[in-house]
Each structure stands twice: as structure tokens, then as C-alpha cells.
C-alpha positions in Angstrom: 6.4 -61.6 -67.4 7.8 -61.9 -63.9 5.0 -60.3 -61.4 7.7 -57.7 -60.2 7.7 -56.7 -64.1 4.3 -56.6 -64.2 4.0 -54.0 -61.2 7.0 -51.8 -62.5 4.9 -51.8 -66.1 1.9 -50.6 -64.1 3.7 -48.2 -61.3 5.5 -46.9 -64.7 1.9 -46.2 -66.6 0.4 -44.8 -62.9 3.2 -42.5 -62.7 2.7 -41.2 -66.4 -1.0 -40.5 -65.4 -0.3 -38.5 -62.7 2.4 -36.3 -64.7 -0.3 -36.4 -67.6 -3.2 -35.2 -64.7 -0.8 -32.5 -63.6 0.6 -30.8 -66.9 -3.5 -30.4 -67.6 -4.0 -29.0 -64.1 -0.7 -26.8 -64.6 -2.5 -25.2 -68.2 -6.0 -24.8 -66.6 -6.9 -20.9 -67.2 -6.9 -18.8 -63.5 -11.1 -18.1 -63.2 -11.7 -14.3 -62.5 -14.6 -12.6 -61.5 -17.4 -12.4 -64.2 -15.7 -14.0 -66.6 -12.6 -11.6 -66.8 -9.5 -12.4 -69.1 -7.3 -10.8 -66.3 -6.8 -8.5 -63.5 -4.3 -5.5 -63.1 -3.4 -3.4 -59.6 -3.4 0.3 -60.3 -0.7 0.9 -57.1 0.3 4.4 -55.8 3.4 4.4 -53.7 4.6 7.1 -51.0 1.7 9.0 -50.5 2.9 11.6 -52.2 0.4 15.0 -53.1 0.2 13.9 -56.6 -1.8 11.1 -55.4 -4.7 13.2 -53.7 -4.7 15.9 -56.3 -4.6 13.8 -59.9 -4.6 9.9 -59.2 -7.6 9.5 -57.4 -10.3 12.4 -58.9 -8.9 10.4 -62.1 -9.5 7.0 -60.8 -13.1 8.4 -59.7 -13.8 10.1 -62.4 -13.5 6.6 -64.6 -15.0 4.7 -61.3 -11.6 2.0 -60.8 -10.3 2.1 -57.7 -6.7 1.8 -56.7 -4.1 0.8 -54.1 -2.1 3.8 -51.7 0.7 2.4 -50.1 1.5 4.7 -47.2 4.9 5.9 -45.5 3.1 6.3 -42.5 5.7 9.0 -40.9 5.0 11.0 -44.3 3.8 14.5 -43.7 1.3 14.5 -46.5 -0.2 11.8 -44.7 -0.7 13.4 -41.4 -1.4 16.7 -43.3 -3.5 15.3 -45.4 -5.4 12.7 -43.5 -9.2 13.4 -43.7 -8.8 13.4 -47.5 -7.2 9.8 -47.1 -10.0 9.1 -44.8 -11.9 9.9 -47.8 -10.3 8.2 -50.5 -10.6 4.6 -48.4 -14.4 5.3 -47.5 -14.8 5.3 -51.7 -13.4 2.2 -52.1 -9.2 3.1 -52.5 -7.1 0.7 -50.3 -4.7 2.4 -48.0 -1.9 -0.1 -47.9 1.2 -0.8 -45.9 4.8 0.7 -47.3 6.5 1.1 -43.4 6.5 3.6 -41.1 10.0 4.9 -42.5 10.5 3.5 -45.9 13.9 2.1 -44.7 15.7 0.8 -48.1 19.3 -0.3 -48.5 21.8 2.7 -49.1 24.1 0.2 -51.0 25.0 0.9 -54.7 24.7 3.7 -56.9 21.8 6.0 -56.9 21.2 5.5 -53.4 22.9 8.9 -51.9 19.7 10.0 -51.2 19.1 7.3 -48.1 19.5 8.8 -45.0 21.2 7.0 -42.0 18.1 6.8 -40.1 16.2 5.0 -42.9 19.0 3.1 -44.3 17.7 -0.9 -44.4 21.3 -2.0 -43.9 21.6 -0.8 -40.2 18.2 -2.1 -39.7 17.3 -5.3 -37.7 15.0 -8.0 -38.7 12.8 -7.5 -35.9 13.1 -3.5 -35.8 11.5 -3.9 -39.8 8.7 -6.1 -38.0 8.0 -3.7 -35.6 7.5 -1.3 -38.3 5.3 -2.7 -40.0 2.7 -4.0 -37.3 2.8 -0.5 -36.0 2.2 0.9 -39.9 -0.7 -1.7 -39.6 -2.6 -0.8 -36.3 -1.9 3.1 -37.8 -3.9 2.0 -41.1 -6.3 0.6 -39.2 -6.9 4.0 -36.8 -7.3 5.8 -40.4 -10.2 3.5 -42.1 -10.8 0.4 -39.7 -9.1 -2.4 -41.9 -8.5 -5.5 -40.7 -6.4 -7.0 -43.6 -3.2 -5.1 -45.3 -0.9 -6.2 -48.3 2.4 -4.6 -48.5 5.1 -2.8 -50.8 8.6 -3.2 -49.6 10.5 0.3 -49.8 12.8 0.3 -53.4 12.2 -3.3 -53.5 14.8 -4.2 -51.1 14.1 -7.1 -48.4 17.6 -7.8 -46.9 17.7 -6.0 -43.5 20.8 -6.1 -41.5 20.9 -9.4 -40.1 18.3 -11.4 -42.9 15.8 -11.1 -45.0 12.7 -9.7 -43.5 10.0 -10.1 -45.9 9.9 -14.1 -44.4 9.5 -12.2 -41.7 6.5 -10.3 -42.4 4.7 -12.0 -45.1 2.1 -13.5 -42.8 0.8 -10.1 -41.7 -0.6 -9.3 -45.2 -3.0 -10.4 -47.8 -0.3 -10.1 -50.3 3.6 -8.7 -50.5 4.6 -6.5 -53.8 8.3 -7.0 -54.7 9.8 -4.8 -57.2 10.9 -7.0 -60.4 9.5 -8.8 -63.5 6.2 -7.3 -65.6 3.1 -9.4 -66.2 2.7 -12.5 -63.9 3.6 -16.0 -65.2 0.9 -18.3 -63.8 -1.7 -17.3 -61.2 -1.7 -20.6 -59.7 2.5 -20.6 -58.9 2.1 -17.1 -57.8 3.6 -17.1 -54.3 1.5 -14.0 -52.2 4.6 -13.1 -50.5 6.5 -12.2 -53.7 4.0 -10.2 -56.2 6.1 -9.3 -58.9 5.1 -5.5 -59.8 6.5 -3.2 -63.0 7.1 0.4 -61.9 6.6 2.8 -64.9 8.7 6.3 -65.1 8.0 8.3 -68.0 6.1 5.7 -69.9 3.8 6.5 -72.5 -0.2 5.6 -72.6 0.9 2.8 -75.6 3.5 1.1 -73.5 0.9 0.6 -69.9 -2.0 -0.6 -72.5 0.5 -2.8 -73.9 1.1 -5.0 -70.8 -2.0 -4.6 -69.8 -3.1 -6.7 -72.9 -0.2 -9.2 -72.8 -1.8 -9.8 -69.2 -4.9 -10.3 -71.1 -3.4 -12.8 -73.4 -1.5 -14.7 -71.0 -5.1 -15.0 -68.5 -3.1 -13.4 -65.7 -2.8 -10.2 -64.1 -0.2 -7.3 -64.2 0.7 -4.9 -61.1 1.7 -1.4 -61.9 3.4 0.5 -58.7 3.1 3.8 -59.8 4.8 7.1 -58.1 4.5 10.8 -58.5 1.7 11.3 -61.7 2.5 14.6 -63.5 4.8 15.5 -60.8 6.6 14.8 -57.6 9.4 11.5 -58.3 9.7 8.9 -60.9 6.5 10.3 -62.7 4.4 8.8 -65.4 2.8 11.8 -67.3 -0.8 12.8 -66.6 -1.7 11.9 -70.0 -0.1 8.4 -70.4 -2.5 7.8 -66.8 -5.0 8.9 -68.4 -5.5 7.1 -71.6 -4.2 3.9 -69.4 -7.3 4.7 -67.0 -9.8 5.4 -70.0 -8.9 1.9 -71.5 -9.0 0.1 -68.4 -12.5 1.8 -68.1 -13.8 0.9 -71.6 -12.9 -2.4 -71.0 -13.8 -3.5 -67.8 -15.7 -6.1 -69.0 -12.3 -7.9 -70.1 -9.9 -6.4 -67.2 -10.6 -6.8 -63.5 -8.8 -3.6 -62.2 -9.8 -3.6 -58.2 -7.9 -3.1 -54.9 -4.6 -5.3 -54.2 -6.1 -6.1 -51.1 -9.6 -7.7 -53.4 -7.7 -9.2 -55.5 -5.3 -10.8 -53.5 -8.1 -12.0 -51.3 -9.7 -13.8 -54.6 -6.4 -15.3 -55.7 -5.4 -16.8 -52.7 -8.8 -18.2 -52.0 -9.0 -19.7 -55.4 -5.2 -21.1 -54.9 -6.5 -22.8 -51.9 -9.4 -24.5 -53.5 -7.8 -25.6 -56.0 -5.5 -27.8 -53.4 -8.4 -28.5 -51.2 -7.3 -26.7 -48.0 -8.2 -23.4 -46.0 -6.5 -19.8 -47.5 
């Protein structure tokens, strides 16, 4: 065999290796805190009252703690403020949803965006400003040094680009509106948490993906809105048995802040590639 042959041969088995060594690294299961199978985000977006008065006595009552992404212009946040001062020294994460909730006024079922919050007329930079301002505001509230994010509706094209680029390295971790239970915990990109947002969905159907979550070793991200009331509502009942499972099987489901979570993940991403988070 000519030596050139010879190298190809062994180039050709070094390469085969390698592909070998990475489809076992690529099926290695995500590790999670005690032992977990999984993790799920119990999110509440738009600080709406339902939030204060059912969400979190229920989330205390079954001690789990959740994630309260804040319009920070709201008025039941300014209204209401000592009781989210409350809620975030018990352990609730007050996270970042903009100062204005500016989302894209394009397509139908979007009459209800006003010109002053309408993403479309809004700059790359103005979004940014938004959000560092929403930060420091957060941190006046409960003293937090490190935010994750929900993009208003979902939407990240501002005016003149995509903002969430933009933004992504002020957070922990972004949630985009789109897809159910996460893939792979090692692909997951922080900036691009996919998140399922439930409206009038039974107890059965939340359990449900909270157990393919469990199957699959990954985690699932519910962004939840109004519960037995105010917009896109999930039933206090369907909450309820969601929470009580969640509760009963905590030994199995890691349900904790977005912002803990995301922490882990991104930590155990980094060690896995041997750099820094």
C-alpha cells in the first residue's frame, strides 16, 4: 500500500472516531439537580392581578416557586408593588418582559396594539433601552443582579432588525414563544428558550408535557397568563392539579425559577465544552 494510502486509511478511521465520540456525547442524558428526570418553568407573564391573588398563594401553598415577568409601566405593578416585593423575598423571580410590552401590530388579532407600543415603529436601540431600564427597575424592586427575559407576543423583529441579538447578553436566559418540550438540553441556545403558552387547557393536557419532558430528560417552559381570569386564562383548576402533581413529584421534576435554572443549564453547557459560562 502506497504510504499516502496508508494515511488516508488512518485519517479515514480517525475521523470515524471522532463522529463515533460525538454521536455518544450528543445522547449523553442532561444531569439535574438531585438526580431529577427533568425540569419545567412555571412562568407568569404581564403582571396581571391574577398573578398576586391565585398564582402565587397556590404556588406557596404547594411550596414551587415561579417566574413573573413584569410590564414594568403596568399599573398593577406600581399599585401593587410591596406585594411583589413580597413574592421575590419568598423565592418568586420577578423577570424582565419590557417596560411597554411593544409587540408587532402586523396580522390579524393584533387591533388591540396601540401606536405607542407597536414593535414595528420601534428601533433596535429604543427596545435596548427598554430593557436595561426594565432591568435597573427590577433591581430597585428586590436587588437582583441577574434577569432572563420574555419577549412581548413572541415577536423580536423591531423596526430596523431583530433585537433579541441585541439584548440576549443582558439576561441569564431569553423565552421565545414557539415549540412545547425542549429537544436536547445541550443544543439549547439561552437566547432562544422555546416556551408553550397554555389557554384554556385542562389539568390532563399540562401533566401531559410535563411527563413527555420527563421521558425525553429535558425540561418544558409554560408561560402562563391570566389564571381563572384576566386574558388567555388557564382555569384555576387545571393550575391546580398541574401544581399538586408537580408537588407530589418533586422528586422526579425540578420545577424552580427560570433565572435557577437557567443558571444550572448554562453552567453545565459550559463544562461540558471546557470553557467559562
Amino acid at each position: 500500500m502506497h504510504p499516502a494510502a496508508g494515511m488516508g486509511v488512518a485519517c479515514a478511521a480517525l475521523a470515524l472516531a471522532l463522529a463515533g465520540s460525538d454521536a455518544m456525547a450528543a445522547d449523553e442524558a442532561f444531569p439535574w439537580p438531585q438526580g431529577q428526570r427533568a425540569a419545567v418553568s412555571l412562568a407568569y407573564d404581564d403582571a396581571v392581578p391574577t398573578h398576586l391573588d391565585v398564582a402565587i398563594p397556590a404556588l406557596d401553598r404547594h411550596g414551587l416557586k415561579g417566574s413573573f415577568y413584569l410590564i414594568l409601566a403596568a399599573e398593577p405593578v406600581r399599585a401593587r408593588l410591596p406585594e411583589w416585593r413580597a413574592a421575590a423575598r419568598n423565592g418568586h423571580e420577578l423577570g424582565n418582559h419590557s417596560l411597554f410590552h411593544q409587540c408587532s401590530a402586523r396580522g390579524a388579532g393584533r387591533e388591540w396594539v396601540q401606536p405607542a407600543q407597536d414593535l414595528d415603529a420601534t428601533s433596535v436601540a429604543q427596545m435596548r433601552a427598554q430593557v436595561e431600564v426594565a432591568n435597573t427597575m427590577l433591581h430597585a424592586i428586590d436587588g437582583s443582579s441577574e434577569f432572563t427575559f420574555t419577549a412581548p407576543c413572541g415577536d423580536r423583529m423591531a423596526r430596523d432588525g431583530d433585537y433579541i441579538g441585541e439584548v440576549a447578553g443582558l439576561f441569564l436566559g431569553v423565552k421565545l414563544v414557539g415549540g412545547t418540550v425542549v429537544p436536547d438540553m445541550w443544543t439549547l441556545d439561552p437566547a432562544a428558550v422555546p416556551v408553550t403558552v397554555p389557554v384554556d387547557a385542562s389539568g390532563a393536557e399540562l401533566i401531559a408535557l410535563v411527563e413527555d419532558a420527563g421521558r425525553r430528560g429535558t425540561m418544558v417552559n409554560f408561560t402562563f397568563h391570566g389564571i381563572g381570569g384576566d386574558h388567555l386564562s388557564v382555569g384555576r383548576e387545571a393550575h391546580e392539579q398541574l401544581l399538586a402533581f408537580l408537588a407530589e413529584h418533586r422528586d422526579v421534576y425540578w420545577t424552580d425559577t427560570f433565572r435557577n435554572q437557567m443558571r444550572w443549564i448554562r453552567e453545565r453547557q459550559a463544562a461540558r465544552v471546557g470553557q467559562a459560562p
